[in-house]
C-alpha positions as CSV (number, residue, x, y, z in Angstrom):
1,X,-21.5,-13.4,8.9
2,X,-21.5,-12.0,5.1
3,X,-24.9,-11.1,3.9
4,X,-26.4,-12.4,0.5
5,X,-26.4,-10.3,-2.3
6,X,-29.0,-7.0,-2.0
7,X,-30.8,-9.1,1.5
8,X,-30.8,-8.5,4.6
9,X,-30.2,-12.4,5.5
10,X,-27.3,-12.9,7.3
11,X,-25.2,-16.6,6.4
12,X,-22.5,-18.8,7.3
13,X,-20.4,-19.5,4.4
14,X,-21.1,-23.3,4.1
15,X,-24.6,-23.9,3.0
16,X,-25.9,-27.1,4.9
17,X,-27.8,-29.4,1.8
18,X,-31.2,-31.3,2.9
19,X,-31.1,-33.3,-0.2
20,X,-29.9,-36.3,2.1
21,X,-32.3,-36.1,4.9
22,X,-35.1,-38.8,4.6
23,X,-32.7,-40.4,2.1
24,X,-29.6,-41.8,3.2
25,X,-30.2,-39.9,7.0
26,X,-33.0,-41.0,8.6
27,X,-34.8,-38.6,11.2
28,X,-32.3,-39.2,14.4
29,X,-29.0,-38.6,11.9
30,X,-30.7,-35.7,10.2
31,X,-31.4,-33.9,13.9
32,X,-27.5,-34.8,14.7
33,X,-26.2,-33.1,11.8
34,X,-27.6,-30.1,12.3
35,X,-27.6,-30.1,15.8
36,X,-23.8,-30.2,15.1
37,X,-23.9,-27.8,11.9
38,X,-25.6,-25.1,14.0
39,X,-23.5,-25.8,16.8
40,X,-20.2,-25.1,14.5
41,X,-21.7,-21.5,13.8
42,X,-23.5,-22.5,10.2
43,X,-26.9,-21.2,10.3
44,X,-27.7,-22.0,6.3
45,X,-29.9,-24.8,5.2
46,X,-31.0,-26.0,1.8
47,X,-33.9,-28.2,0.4
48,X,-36.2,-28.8,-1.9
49,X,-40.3,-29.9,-2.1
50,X,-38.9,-33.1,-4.5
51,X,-36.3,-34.1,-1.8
52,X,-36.6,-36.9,-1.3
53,X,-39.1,-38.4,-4.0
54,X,-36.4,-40.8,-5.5
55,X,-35.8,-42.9,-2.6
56,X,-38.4,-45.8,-3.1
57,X,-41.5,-45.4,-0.7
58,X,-40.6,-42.0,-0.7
59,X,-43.2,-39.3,-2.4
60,X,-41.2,-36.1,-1.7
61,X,-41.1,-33.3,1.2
62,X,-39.2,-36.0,3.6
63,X,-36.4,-33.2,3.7
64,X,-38.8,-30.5,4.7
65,X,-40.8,-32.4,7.1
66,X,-37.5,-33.3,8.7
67,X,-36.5,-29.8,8.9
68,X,-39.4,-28.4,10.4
69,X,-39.5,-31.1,13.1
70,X,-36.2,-30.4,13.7
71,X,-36.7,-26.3,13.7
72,X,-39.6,-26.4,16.1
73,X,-38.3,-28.9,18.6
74,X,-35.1,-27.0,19.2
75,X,-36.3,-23.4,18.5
76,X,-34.6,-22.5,15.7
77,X,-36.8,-20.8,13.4
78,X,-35.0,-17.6,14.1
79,X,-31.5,-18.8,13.8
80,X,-31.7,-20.4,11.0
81,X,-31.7,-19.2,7.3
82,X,-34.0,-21.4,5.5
83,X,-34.2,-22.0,1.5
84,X,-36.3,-24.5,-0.1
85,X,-37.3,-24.7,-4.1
86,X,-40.8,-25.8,-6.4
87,X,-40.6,-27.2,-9.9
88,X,-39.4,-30.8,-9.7
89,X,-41.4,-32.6,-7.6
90,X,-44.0,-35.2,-9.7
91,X,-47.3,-33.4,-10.4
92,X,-45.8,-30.1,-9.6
93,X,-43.1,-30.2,-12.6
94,X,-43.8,-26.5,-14.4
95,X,-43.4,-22.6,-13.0
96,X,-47.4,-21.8,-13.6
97,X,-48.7,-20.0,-11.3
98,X,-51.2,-22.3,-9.5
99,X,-48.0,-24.7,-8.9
100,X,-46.1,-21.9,-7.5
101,X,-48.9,-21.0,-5.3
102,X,-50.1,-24.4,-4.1
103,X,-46.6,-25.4,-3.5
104,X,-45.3,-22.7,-1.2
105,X,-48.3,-23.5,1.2
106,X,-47.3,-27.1,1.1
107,X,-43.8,-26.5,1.9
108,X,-44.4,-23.3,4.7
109,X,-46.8,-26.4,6.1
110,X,-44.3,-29.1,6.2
111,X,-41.4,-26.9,7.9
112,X,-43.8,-25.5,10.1
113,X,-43.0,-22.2,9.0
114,X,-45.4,-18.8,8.4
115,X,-42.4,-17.7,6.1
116,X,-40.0,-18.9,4.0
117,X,-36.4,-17.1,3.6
118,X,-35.5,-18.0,-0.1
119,X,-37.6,-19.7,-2.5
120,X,-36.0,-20.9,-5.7
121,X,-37.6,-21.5,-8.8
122,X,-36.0,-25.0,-9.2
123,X,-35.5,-25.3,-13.0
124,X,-36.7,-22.7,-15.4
125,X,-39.8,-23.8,-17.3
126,X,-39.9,-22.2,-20.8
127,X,-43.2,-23.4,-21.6
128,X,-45.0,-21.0,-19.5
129,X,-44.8,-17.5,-19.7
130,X,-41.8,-15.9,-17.6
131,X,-44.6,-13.3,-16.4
132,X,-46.8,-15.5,-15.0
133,X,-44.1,-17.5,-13.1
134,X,-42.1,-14.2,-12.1
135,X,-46.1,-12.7,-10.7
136,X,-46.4,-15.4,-8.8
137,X,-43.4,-15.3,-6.8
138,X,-44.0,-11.9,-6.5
139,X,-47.1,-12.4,-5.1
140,X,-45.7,-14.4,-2.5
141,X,-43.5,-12.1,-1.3
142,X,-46.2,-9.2,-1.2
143,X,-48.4,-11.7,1.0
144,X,-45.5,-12.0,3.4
145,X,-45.2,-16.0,2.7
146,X,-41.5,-15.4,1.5
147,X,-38.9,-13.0,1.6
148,X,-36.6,-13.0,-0.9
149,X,-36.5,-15.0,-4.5
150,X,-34.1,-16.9,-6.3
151,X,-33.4,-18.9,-9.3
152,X,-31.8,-22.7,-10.1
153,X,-30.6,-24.2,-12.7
154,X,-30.7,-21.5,-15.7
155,X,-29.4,-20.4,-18.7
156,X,-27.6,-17.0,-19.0
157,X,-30.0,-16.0,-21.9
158,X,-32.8,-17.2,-19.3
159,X,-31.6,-15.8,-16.4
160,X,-31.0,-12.5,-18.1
161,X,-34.7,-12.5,-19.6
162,X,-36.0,-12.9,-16.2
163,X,-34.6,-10.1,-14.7
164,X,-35.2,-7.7,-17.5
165,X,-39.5,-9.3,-17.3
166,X,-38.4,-8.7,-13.3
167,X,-37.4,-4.8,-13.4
168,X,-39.7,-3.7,-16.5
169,X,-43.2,-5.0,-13.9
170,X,-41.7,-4.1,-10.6
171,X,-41.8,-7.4,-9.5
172,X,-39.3,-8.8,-6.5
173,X,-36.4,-9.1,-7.8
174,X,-34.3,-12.8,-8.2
175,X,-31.5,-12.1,-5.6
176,X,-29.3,-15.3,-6.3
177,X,-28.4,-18.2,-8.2
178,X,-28.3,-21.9,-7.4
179,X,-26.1,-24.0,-10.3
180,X,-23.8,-26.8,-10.3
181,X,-20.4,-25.5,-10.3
182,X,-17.1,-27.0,-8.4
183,X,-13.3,-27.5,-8.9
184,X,-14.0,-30.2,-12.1
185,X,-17.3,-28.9,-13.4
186,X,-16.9,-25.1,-14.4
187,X,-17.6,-24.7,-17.7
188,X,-21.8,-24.2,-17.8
189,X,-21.4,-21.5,-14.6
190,X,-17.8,-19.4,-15.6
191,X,-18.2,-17.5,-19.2
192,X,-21.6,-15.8,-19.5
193,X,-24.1,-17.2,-16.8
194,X,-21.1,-15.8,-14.3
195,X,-21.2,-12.3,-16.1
196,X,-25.1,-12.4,-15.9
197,X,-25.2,-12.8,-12.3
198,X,-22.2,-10.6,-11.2
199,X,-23.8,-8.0,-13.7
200,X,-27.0,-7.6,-11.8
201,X,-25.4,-8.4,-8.3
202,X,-26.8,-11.6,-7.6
203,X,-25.5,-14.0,-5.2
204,X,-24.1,-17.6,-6.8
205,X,-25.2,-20.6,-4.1
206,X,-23.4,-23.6,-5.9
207,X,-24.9,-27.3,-5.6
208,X,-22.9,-30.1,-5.8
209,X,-20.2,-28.2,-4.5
210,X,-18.1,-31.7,-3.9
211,X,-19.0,-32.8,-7.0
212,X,-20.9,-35.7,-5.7
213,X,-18.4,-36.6,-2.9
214,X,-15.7,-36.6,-5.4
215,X,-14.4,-33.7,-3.9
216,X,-14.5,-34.9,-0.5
217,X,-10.9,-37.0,-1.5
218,X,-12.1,-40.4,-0.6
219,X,-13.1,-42.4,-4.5
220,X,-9.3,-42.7,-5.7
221,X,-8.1,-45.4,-8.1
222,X,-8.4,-49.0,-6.9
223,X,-10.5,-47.9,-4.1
224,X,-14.4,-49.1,-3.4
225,X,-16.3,-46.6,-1.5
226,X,-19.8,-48.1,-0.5
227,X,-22.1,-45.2,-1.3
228,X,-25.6,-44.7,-3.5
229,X,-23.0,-41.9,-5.1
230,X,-20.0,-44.1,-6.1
231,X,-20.8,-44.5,-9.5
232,X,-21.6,-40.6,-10.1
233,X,-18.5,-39.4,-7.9
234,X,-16.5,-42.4,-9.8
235,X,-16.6,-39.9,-13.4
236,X,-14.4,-37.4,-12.0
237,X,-11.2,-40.1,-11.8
238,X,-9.6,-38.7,-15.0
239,X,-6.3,-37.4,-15.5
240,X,-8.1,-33.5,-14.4
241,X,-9.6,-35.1,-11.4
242,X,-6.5,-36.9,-10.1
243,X,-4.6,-33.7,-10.9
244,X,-6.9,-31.7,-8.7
245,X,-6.8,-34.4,-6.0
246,X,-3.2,-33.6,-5.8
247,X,-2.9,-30.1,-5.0
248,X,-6.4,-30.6,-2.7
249,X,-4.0,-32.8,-0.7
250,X,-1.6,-31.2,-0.4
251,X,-3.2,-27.5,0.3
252,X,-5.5,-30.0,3.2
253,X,-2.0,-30.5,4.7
254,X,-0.9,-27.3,4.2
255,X,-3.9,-26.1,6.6
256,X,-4.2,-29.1,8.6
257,X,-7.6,-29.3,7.2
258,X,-9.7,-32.0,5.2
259,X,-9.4,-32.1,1.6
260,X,-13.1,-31.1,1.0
261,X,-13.0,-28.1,3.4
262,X,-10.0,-26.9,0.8
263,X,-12.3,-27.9,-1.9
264,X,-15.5,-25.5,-0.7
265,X,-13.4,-23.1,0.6
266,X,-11.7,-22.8,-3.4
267,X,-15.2,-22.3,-4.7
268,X,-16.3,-19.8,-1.8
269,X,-13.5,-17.9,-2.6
270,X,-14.9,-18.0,-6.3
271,X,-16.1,-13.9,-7.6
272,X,-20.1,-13.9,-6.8
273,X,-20.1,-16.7,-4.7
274,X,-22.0,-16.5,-1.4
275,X,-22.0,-19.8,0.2
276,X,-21.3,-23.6,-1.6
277,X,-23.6,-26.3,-0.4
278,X,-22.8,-29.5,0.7
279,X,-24.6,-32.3,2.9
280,X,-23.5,-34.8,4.9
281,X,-25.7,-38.0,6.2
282,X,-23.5,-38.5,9.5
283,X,-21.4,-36.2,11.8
284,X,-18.2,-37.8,10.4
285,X,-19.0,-36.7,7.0
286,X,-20.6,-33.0,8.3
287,X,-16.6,-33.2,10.3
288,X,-15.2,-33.0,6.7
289,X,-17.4,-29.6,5.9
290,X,-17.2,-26.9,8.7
291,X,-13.8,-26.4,8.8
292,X,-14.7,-24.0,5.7
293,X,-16.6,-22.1,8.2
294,X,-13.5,-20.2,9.1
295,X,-10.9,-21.7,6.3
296,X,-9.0,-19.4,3.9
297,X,-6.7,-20.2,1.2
298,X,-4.1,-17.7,0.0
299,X,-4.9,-16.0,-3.4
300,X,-1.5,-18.2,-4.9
301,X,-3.4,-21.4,-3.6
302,X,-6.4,-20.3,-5.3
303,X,-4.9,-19.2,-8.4
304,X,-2.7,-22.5,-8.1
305,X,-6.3,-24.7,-8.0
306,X,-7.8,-22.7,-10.5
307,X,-5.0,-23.2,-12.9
308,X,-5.3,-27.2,-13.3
């Protein structure tokens, strides 16, 4: 398995989201699909403290409780990579250093976890000072409550200023980056927040990496697709998307693969990216995803999808 970035944490290349687990997956899906994701050889999973506080009776840390059920009732806290995030659950919406603090113990509690292995700061806050946020994290990894650091949803100019506050006070260093970025949204990632990351040898972790189950081939024209992401997925059938649809197919045949493996395993094969996250609510859908585990496309077919 590669490693990510300057860590010693070995992961598969597909990234298993949470985001759907207490949402769309209750708990018996949510153990089956990663039951089967660990079983395919992933060993990667992503949440978040807020997942799932939008689904109505929800509060948020569904996902993480879920997780950590899951990781102590089959024994997988050693086999498993775990990342989770703090800044966007209600109540906790900043980067100040009490939130920080407060919320790592909430989250170590709820996966049931004396560690965690990546902790993202889940959207950059500019109305606290980048030291006292950057300090905090710091401190955590000094205490031994996480290993390594990371950052989501950032500007370049941000990014950059956080690294430079990072070096100049010696404090653990931001070792990737978690944007949106896929086949039809590229522009906020590639150009300078690309050049920021590979500059300083991060590691890019891309969400939405179907572009809300656009990607996954199934909302064409005329089609209804009953899913709480229709209408989101639904904005991608333009001219581009239909475009990029095309060649997906045909590459999927190509490799006797699904279209969305060909999909992840374009943007895995993207400069600086580590490991592109996706999620899937049943073991059809998760089906759809691991073939990236061990998929490849040419450097033509690449080039070919890049070009649209």
């Amino acid at each position: 398995m590669p490693i990510l970035s300057t860590t010693d944490l070995e992961i598969s290349r597909l990234c298993l989201g949470g985001n759907v687990f207490g949402w769309t997956a209750d708990e018996e899906q949510s153990f089956a699909v990663l039951d089967a994701y660990v079983e395919a050889g992933g060993n990667f999973v992503d949440t978040a403290d807020a997942y799932s506080a939008w689904a109505e009776g929800n509060s948020g840390g569904e996902s993480e409780t879920i997780i950590g059920r899951w990781l102590a009732g089959r024994g997988r806290r050693d086999d498993v990579v775990v990342a989770t995030k703090v800044g966007m659950l209600a109540g906790f919406k900043n980067q100040k250093r009490d939130t920080i603090l407060t919320s790592a113990e909430r989250s170590l509690k709820r996966l049931g976890v004396d560690h965690i292995d990546l902790y993202y700061n889940h959207l950059d806050d500019p109305a606290t000072p980048l030291e006292e946020t950057l300090a905090a994290y710091d401190q955590l990894v000094r205490d031994g409550k996480v290993r390594y650091v990371a950052a989501s949803n950032f500007s370049a100019e941000r990014l950059a200023k956080a690294l430079e506050v990072q070096e100049r006070e010696g404090f653990a260093k931001f070792v990737a980056l978690q944007p949106e970025y896929n086949l039809v949204s590229r522009d906020e990632f590639e150009g300078d927040l690309q050049q920021v990351v590979a500059g300083h040898g991060l590691a890019t972790v891309p969400y939405w990496g179907l572009a809300r189950g656009f990607l996954t081939g199934k909302y064409r024209p005329g089609v209804a697709v009953e899913s709480v992401r229709a209408g989101a997925a639904s904005q991608y059938l333009d001219e581009h998307g239909l475009q990029v649809l095309e060649v997906l197919d045909e590459l999927a045949e190509t490799h006797e693969t699904t279209v969305a493996a060909v999909a992840l395993a374009w943007l895995a094969q993207q400069p600086t990216v580590a490991a592109p996250i996706a999620s899937a609510r049943t073991l059809e859908q998760l089906s759809d995803l691991t073939p990236l585990l061990t998929l490849e496309l040419t450097q033509a077919e690449v080039d070919r999808l890049s070009a649209i």
